[in-house]
C-alpha positions as CSV (number, residue, x, y, z in Angstrom):
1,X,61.2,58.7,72.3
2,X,60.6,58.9,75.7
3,X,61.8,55.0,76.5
4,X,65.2,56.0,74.9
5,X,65.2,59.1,77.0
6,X,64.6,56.8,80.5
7,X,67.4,54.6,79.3
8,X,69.9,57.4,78.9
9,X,69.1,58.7,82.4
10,X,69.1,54.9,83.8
11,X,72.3,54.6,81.9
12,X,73.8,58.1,83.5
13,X,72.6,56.9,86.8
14,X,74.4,53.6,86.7
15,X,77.1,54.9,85.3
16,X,77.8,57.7,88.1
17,X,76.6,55.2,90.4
18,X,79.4,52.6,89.5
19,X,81.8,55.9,89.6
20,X,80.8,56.8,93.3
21,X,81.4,53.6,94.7
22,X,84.8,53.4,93.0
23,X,85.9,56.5,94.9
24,X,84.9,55.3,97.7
25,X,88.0,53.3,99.3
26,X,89.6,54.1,102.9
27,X,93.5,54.8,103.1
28,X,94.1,50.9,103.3
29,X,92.3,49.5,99.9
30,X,93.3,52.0,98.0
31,X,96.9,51.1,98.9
32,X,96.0,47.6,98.4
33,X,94.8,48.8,94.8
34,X,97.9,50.4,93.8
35,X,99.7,47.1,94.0
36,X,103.0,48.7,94.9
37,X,102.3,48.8,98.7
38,X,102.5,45.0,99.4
39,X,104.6,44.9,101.7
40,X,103.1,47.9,103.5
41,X,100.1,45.8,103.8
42,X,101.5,42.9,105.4
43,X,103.1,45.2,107.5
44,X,99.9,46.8,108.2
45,X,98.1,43.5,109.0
46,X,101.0,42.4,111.3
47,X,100.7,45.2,113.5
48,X,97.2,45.4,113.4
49,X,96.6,48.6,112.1
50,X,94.2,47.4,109.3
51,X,90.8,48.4,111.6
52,X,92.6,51.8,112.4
53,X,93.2,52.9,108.5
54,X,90.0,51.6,107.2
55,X,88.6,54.2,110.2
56,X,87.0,57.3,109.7
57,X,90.1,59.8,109.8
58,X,91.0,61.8,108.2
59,X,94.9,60.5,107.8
60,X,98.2,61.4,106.1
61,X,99.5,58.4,105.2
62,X,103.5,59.1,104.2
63,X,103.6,55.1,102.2
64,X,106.7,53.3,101.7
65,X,106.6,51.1,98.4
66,X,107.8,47.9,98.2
67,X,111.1,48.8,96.8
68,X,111.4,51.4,100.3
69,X,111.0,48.2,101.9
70,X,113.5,46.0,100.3
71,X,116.1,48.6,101.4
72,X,116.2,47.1,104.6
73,X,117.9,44.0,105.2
74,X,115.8,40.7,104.9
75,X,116.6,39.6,108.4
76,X,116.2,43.0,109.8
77,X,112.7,43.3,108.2
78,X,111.8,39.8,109.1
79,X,112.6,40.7,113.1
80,X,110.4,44.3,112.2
81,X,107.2,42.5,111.1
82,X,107.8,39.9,114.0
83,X,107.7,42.4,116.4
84,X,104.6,43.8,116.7
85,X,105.1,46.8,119.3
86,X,108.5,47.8,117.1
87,X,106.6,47.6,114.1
88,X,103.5,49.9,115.0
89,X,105.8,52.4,116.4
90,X,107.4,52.1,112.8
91,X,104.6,52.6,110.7
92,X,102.3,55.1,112.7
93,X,105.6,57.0,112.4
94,X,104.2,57.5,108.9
95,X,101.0,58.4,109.6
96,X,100.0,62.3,110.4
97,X,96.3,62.8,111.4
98,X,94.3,65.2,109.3
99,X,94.3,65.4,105.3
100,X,97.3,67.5,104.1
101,X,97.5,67.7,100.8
102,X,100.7,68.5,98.8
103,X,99.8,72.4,98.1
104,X,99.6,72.6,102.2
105,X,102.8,71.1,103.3
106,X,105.2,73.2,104.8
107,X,108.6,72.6,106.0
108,X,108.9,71.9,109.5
109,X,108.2,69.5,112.4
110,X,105.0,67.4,112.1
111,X,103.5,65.6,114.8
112,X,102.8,61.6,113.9
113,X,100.3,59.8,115.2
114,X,103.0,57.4,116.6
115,X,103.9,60.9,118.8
116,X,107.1,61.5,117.9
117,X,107.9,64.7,115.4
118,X,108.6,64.1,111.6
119,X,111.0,66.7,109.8
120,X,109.7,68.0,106.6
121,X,111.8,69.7,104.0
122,X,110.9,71.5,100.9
123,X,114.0,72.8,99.1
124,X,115.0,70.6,96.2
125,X,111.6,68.5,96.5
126,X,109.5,67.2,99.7
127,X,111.3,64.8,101.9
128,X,109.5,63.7,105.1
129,X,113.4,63.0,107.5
130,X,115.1,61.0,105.0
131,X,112.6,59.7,102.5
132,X,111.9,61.3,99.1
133,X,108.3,62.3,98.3
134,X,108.2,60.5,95.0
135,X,104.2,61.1,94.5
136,X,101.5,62.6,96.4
137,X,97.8,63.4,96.7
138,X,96.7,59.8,96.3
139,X,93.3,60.4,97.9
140,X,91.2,58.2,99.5
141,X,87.8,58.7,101.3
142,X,89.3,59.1,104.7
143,X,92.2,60.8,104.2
144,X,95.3,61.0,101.7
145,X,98.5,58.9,100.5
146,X,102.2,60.3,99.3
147,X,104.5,57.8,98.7
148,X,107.9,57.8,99.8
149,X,111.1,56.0,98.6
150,X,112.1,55.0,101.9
151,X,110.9,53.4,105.1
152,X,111.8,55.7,107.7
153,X,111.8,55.2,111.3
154,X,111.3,56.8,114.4
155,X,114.0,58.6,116.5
């Protein structure tokens, strides 16, 4: 009886143990994860803004998929991701610091990292300027993901 009972609680403990440490993934894996976002990653890598999202945060993270970023032109997103400066300013033009989850955005003007303001709308569905919120509150450990149908760029 009581070896069954210490194999149960090793069992629970393993168990939760294997849950914790798949939780625990920064803005940037858990992107990765979602399999969607490979072009976002590239992107990510090109600019070098890997170290930044893997840091301790928190972020908002407004993520274009892949699709978002085949809406630009080939050659146009080719020059982007060769362009290092352009291409920071692009993508921390997604990124808000702080955790805001969906049940806390508000319409308005947000401040990005990249320092320029983002426009946020709310009637009719969340749109962050001209991309459409298509899924949020993809959580991460140090901070939060929506995705967005669009890569949008700074003003």
């Amino acid at each position: 009886m009581e070896l069954a009972v210490k194999k149960t609680l090793i069992a629970t403990f393993l168990a939760l143990g294997f849950a914790l440490s798949a939780q625990a993934k920064d803005i940037v894996d858990t992107a990765v994860a979602a399999g969607n976002f490979k072009t976002l990653a590239t992107a990510l890598g090109a600019a070098g803004l890997v170290d930044t999202l893997k840091g301790k945060g928190p972020f908002t993270v407004f993520a274009p998929t892949d699709e978002a970023f085949a809406k630009i032109p080939k050659a146009d997103l080719d020059a982007l991701l060769k362009d290092k400066a352009k291409l920071s300013a692009v993508l921390t033009y997604h990124v808000v610091a702080g955790k805001v989850m969906a049940a806390d955005v508000k319409a308005g003007k947000v401040k990005t990292v990249q320092g320029s303001d983002l426009t946020v709308t709310t009637s009719g569905g969340v749109m962050v300027d001209k991309a459409k919120v298509v899924k949020t509150d993809i959580v991460a450990d140090n901070g939060v993901i929506h995705v967005i149908d669009t890569v949008i760029m700074p003003k």
